[in-house]
C-alpha positions in Angstrom: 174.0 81.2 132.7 177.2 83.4 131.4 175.7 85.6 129.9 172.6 88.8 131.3 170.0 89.3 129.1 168.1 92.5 129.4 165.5 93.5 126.8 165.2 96.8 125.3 162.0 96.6 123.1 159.0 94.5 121.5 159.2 93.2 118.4 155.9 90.7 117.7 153.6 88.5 119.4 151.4 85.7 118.0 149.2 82.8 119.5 152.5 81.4 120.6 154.9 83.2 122.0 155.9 87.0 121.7 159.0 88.2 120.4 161.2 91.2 122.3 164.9 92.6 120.9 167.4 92.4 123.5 171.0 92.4 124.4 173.2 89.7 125.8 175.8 90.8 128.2 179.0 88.6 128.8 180.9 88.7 132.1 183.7 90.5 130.3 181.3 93.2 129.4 180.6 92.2 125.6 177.7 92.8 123.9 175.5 91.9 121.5 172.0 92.5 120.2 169.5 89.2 120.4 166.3 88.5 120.1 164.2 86.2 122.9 161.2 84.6 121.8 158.7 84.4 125.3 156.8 80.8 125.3 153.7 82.3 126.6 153.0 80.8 129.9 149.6 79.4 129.0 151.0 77.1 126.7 153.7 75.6 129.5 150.9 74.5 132.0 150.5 71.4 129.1 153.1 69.2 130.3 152.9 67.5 126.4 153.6 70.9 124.9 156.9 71.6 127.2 158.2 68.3 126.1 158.4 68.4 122.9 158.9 71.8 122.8 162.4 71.4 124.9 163.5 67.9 122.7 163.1 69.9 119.3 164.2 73.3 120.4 167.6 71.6 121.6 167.7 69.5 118.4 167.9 73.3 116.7 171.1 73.9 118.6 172.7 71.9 115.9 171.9 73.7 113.3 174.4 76.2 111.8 173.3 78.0 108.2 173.0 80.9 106.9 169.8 80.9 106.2 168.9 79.9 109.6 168.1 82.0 112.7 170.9 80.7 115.2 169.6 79.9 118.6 172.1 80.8 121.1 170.1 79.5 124.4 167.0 78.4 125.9 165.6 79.3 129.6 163.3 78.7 132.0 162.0 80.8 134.8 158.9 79.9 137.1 156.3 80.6 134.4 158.2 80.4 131.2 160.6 79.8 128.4 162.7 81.7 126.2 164.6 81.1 123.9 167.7 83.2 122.9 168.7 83.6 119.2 170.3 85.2 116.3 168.5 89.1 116.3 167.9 89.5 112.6 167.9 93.4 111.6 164.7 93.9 109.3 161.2 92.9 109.1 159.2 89.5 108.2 157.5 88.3 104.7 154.0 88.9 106.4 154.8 92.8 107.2 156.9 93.4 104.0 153.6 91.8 101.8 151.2 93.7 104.0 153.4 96.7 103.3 153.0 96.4 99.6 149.5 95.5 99.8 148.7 98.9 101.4 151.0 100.6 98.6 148.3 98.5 96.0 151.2 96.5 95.1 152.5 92.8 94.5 155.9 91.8 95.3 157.7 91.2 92.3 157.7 88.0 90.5 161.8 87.6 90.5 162.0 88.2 94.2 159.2 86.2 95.2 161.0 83.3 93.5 164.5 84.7 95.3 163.2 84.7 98.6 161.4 81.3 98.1 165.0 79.8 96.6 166.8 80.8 99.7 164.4 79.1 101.9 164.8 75.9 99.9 168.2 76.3 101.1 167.6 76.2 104.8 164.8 73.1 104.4 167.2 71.5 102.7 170.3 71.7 105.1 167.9 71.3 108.3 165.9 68.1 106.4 169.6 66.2 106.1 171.1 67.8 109.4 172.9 65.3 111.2 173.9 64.8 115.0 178.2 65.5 116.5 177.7 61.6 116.4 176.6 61.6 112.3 173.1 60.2 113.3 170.8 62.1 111.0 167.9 64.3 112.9 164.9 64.4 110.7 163.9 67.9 111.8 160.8 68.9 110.0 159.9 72.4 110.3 156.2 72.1 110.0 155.5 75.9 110.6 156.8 77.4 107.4 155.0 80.5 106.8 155.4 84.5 106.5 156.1 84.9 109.8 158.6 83.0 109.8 160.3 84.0 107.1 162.9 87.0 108.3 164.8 89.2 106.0 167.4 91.9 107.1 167.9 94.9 105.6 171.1 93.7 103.8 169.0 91.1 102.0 169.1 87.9 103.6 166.7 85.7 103.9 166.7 83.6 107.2 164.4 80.6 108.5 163.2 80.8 111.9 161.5 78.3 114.8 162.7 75.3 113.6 161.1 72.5 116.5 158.4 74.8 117.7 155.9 73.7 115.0 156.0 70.4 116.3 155.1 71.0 119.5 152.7 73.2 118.9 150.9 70.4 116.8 150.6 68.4 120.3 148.9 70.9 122.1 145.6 69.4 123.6 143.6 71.4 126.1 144.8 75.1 125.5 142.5 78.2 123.9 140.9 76.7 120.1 142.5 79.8 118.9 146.5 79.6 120.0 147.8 78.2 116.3 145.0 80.5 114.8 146.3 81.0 111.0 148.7 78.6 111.3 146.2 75.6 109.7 146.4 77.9 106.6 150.2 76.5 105.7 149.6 73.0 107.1 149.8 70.2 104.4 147.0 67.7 103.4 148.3 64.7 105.2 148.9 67.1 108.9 145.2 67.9 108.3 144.2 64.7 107.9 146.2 63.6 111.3 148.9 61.7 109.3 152.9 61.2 109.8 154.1 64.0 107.8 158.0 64.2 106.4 160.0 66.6 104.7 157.7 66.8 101.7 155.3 68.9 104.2 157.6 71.8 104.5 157.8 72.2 100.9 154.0 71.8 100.5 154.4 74.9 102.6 156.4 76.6 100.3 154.7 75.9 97.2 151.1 77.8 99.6 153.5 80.9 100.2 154.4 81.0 96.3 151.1 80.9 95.3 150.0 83.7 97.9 152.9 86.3 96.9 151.9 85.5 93.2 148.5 86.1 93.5 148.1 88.5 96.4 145.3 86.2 98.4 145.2 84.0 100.5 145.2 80.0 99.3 143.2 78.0 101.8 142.2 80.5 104.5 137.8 79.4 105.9 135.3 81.7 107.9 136.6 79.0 110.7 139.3 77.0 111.7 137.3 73.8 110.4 136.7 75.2 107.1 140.1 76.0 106.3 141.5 72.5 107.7 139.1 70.8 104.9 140.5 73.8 102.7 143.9 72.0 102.9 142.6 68.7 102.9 140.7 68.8 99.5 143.8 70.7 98.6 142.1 72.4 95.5 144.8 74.9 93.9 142.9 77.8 92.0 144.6 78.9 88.7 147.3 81.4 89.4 147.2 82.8 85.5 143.7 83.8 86.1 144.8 85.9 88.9 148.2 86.9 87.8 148.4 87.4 83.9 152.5 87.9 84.4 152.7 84.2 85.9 153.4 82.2 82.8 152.4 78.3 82.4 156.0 76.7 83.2 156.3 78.9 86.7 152.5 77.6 87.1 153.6 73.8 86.9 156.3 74.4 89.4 154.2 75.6 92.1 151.2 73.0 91.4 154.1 70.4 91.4 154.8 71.3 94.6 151.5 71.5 95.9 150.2 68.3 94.8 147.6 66.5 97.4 150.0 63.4 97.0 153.2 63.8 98.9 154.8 61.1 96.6 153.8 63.6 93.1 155.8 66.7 95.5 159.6 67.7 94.6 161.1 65.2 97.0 164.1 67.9 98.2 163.8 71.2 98.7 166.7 71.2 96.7 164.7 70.0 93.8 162.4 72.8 94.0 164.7 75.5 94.4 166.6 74.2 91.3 163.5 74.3 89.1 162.9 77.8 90.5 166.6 78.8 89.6 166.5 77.3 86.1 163.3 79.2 85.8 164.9 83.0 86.3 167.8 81.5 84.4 165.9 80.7 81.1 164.6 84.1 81.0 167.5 86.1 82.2 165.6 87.5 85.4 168.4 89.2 87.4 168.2 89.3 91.0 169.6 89.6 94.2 169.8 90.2 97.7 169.8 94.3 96.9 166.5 94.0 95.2 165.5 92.9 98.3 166.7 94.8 100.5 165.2 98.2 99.4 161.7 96.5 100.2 163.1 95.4 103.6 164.2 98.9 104.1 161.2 100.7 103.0 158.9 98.1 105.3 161.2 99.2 108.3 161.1 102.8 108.4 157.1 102.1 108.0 157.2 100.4 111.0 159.0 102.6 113.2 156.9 104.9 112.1 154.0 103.3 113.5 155.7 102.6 116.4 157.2 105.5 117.8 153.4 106.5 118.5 152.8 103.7 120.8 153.8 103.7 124.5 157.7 103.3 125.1 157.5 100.2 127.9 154.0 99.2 129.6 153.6 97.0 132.6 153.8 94.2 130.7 157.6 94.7 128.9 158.5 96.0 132.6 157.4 92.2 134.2 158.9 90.5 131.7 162.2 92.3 132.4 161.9 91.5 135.6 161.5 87.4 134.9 164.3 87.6 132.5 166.6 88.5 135.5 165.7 85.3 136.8 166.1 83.2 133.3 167.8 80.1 134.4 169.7 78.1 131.9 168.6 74.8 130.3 172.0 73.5 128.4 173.9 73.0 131.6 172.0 69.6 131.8 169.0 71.6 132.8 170.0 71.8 136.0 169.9 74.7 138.1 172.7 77.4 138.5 174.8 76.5 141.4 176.9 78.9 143.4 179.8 79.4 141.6 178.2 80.2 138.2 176.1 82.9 140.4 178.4 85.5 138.7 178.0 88.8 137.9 175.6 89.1 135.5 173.0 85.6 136.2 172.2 86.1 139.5 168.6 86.8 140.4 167.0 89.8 142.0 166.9 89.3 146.1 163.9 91.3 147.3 165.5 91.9 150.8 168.0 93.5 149.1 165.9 96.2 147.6 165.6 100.0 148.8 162.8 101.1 150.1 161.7 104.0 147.9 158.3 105.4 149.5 159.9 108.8 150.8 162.4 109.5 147.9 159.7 111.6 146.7 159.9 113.8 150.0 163.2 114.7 148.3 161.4 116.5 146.1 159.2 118.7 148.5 161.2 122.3 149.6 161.8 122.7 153.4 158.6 125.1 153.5 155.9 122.7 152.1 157.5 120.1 154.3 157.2 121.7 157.2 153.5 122.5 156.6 152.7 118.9 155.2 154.2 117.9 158.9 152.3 120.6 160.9 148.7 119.2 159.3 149.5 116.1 160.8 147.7 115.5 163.7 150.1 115.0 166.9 150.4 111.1 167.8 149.0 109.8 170.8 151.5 109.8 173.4 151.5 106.8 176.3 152.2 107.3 179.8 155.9 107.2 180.4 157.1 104.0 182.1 160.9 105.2 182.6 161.7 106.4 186.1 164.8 107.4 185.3 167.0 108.8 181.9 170.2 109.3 181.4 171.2 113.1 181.4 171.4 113.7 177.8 174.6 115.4 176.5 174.5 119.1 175.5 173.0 120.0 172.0 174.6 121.3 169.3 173.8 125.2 168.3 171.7 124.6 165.9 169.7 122.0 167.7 168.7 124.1 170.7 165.3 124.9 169.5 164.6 121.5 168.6 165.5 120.7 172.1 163.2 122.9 173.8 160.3 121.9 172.4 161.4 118.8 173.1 161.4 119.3 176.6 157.9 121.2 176.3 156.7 118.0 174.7 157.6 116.2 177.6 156.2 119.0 180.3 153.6 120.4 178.5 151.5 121.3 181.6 154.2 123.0 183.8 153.3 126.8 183.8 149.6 126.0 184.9 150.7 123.7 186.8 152.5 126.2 189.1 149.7 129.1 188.4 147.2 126.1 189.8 149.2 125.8 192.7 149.5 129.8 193.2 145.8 129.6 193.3 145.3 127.1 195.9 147.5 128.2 198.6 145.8 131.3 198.0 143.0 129.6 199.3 144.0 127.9 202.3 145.3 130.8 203.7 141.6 132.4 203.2 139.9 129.7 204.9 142.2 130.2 207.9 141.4 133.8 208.5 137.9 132.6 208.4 138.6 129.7 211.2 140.3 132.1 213.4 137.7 134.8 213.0 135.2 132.4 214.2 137.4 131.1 217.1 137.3 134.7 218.1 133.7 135.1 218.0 133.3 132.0 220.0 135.5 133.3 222.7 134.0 136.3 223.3 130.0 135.5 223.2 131.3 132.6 225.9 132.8 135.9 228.1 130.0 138.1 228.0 127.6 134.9 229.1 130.0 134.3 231.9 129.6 138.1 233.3 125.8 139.0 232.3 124.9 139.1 235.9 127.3 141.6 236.6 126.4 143.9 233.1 123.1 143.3 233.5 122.1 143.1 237.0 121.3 139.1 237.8 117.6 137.6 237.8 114.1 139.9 239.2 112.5 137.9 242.3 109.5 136.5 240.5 112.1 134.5 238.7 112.0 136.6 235.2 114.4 138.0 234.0 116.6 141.1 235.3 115.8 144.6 234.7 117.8 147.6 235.3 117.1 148.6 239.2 116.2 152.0 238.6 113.2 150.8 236.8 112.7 147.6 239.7 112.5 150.8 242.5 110.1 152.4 240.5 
């Protein structure tokens, strides 16, 4: 893929997909600020869903208008897509009307009927779109709706998600709730599980004047079912008993285009956005894209008000960056980036090429708390040594003498009791021969004076006792 896309911030998110502001990076270093639409990943696992979504979301590459959001790309990673389009500086019809709803207000009648005209103009151009090979395209929107409906803060009016309504019509076995207020802008025949046309996209339109006219909601139930039978019966309340300011003939140009039938409908947008431009012409209504853009303005600032309370990047925007890196292309035949088009700029993050980061925090520690942090360490169990021999190592630097004498105390720790031990027993031994030679003596001499008894003592008496001295024999 040529081009890097790195996102900088969140935008929306809806039962479909959620919506991040980004910029696209060329390898010549260009820039330019997009926005990339996230498919979320539970709606890939439906194989039905991906389909369709990829046929019609290529079919939008065709499109070119300037009331259109231009899609630029669409990728795939391992657990979504995204696609890549036109970043539109400003806010949506939902926020602006919710905006003036909290001010107690309803949009104007003239610029209600301004944005709705410029709409018409993107139906209109998408409905008769044709192929490079003049085949026509029959792209129905299917999901026109406030969302939808973007307006920068220059006053334009653009169209967006052309092809994703119709795949999110095929979606089986996801969560009941993922098109959740969508069913509100269907049209009586996609209720009823019919073939729908063009005529459905302006059924849409006629629901969204009605709303901005009257400031409720048309066919909106407790539950999903209730408001599908809502559009089924198609029952259109009275607007002038609503909206005073809504005169009959604007009346009968939004019941015209809400008619059950799709064959009583305008049958081109076109047709309904020149009823709606002959309208302001008859009664000299002046607007334009200005007028709208001081509402777009006003809705912006509220919103980055609101905003710049909220967290700057969670976990979430952070793993989403991080899957972006490895968005693959799908308009090079959908086939995966090969070697050469690994440039600069689409390659994907190697994890054996990352840095280890766990002690870049011991950076932060000053030699003093470092040293104690190591000194509470208890020593590591050292093994019995199985080199006979080292190498004598080289002298140490100055400054690593110290270091060098402890480590030879580390490896003799026991030396000086080991020579006090051996003070101690030769000590010893030389006790213990005094004490031999002391008793060789003794032996010697108690063996001499047995020898020469007789001779001290005077021998034995005659009756065979023992000697006495011979003065005391005389006596």
């Amino acid at each position: 893929m040529g081009d890097r896309y790195t996102i900088t911030e969140r935008l929306d998110q809806g039962g479909m997909a959620e919506v991040f502001r980004g910029v696209a990076e060329s390898l010549q270093g260009f820039k330019k600020s997009v926005a990339i639409k996230r498919i979320l990943p539970s709606l890939t696992k439906n194989d039905k869903f991906v389909s369709m979504f990829l046929d019609e979301a290529k079919l939008s590459l065709y499109l070119q208008h300037a009331n259109i959001v231009q899609v630029f790309d669409i990728g795939v990673t391992d657990a979504s897509y995204f696609l890549v389009m036109e970043f539109v500086d400003g806010c949506n019809l939902k926020a602006m009307l919710e905006r003036l709803k909290e001010k107690g207000r309803r949009i104007d009648i003239a610029l209600a009927i301004y944005v709705m005209i410029e709409c018409c103009k993107a139906l209109n151009y998408a409905h008769h779109a044709e192929s490079p090979e003049h085949e026509p395209l029959n792209i129905v929107h299917r999901d026109v709706s406030p969302p939808n409906i973007l307006m920068s803060k220059m006053g334009e009016v653009k169209l967006v998600d052309f092809g994703l309504a119709k795949a999110s019509s095929q979606i089986e076995s996801t969560d009941p709730g993922v098109v959740k207020g969508k069913f509100s802008y269907l049209s009586p025949e996609a209720a009823s599980g019919l073939d729908v046309d063009h005529r459905a996209d302006i059924f849409a339109v006629g629901i969204i004047l009605w709303e901005m006219f009257t400031g409720r909601r048309l066919f909106y139930g407790d539950t999903d079912y209730q408001t599908v039978e809502l559009v089924r019966q198609a029952r259109i309340p009275s607007i002038a008993a609503l909206n005073p300011d809504v005169e009959p003939e604007l009346e009968g140009i939004v019941r015209k285009s809400l008619a059950r039938d799709p064959a009583e409908r305008f049958y081109h947008a076109a047709d309904l956005a020149d009823a709606l431009t002959q309208y302001l012409f008859n009664r000299r209504m002046k607007v334009t894209a200005r007028d709208l853009a001081a509402l777009v303005k006003d809705t912006q600032l509220d919103r980055m008000r609101k905003r710049s309370a909220e967290p700057k990047e969670s976990l979430i925007d952070v793993l989403i960056q991080d899957e972006m890196a490895k968005v693959t292309s799908l308009l090079d035949d959908g086939s995966p980036a090969t070697a050469s088009q690994s440039a600069e700029g689409s390659q994907s993050l190697d994890p054996d090429q990352f840095v280890d980061t766990s002690m870049w925090s011991m950076s932060l520690l000053d030699e003093e708390s470092a040293a104690e942090e190591l000194e509470s360490k208890p020593a590591p169990r050292r093994e019995p040594s199985r080199i006979f021999t080292a190498p004598t190592p080289p002298p140490p630097p100055p400054e690593r003498a110290e270091n060098l004498s402890s480590l030879q105390e580390m490896l003799e720790p026991d030396r000086p009791e080991r020579a006090e031990e051996d003070e101690h027993e030769g000590g010893s031994k030389g006790v213990m021969v005094a004490i031999i030679i002391a008793l060789v003596l003794a032996a010697a001499v108690g063996a001499g004076l047995f020898l020469f008894k007789d001779q001290i003592f005077g021998g034995a008496s005659a009756s065979g006792e023992p000697g006495v001295p011979p003065a005391e024999a005389a006596q």
